[in-house]
C-alpha distance (Angstrom), angle and dihedral (degrees) to the residues before:
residue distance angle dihedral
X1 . . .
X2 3.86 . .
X3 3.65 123.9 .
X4 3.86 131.6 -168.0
X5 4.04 111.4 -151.1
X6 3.40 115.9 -177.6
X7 4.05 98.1 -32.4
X8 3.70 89.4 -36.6
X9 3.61 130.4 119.5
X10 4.00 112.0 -138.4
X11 4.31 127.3 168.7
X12 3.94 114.3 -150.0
X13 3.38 118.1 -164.6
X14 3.57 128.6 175.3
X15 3.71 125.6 -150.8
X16 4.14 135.8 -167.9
X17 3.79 131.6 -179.4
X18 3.96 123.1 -70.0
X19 3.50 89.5 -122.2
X20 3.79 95.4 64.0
X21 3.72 94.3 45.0
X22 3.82 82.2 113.8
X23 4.11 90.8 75.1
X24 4.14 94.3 52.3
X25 3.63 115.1 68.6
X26 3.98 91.2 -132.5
X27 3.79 97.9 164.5
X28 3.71 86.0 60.3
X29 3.81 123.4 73.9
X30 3.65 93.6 -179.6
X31 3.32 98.5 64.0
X32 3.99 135.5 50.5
X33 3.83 132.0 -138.4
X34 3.73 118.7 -129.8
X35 4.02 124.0 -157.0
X36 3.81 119.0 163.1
X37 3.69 116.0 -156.9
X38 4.34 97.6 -2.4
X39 3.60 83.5 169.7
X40 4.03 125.3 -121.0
X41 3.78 100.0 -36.8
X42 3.83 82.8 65.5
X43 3.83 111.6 85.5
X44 3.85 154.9 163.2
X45 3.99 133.4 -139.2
X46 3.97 125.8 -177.4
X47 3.93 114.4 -164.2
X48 3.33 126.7 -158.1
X49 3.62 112.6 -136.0
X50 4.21 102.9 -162.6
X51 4.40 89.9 45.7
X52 3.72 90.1 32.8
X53 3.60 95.7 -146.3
X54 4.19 129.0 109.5
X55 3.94 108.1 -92.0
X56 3.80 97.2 -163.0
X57 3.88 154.1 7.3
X58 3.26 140.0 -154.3
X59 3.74 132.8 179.5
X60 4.08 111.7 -157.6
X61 3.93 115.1 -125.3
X62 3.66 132.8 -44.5
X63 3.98 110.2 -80.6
């Protein structure tokens, strides 16, 4: 997903284990997947576009 913060141009993904592809509807672009609290295999990146470089991570909750 792209973001614009301030002037700035960020992409945030958000990523999950393989193995629980099965929850996510990933052959679907219309619709989105929802899992609260997947644990720490769950996480989220934002990516700075101008410094090229990942701005921040963060892990979900504690399994």
């Amino acid at each position: 997903m792209g973001i614009v913060r301030n002037g700035r141009r960020y992409i945030y993904g958000n990523y999950f284990p393989r193995s629980d592809a099965g929850l996510v509807p990933l052959n679907d672009p219309t619709r989105l997947g929802l899992i609260c609290d997947g644990g720490p295999a769950y996480f989220g990146v934002e990516y700075d576009v101008q410094r090229r470089r990942v701005t921040h991570l963060a892990f979900n909750g504690v399994a």
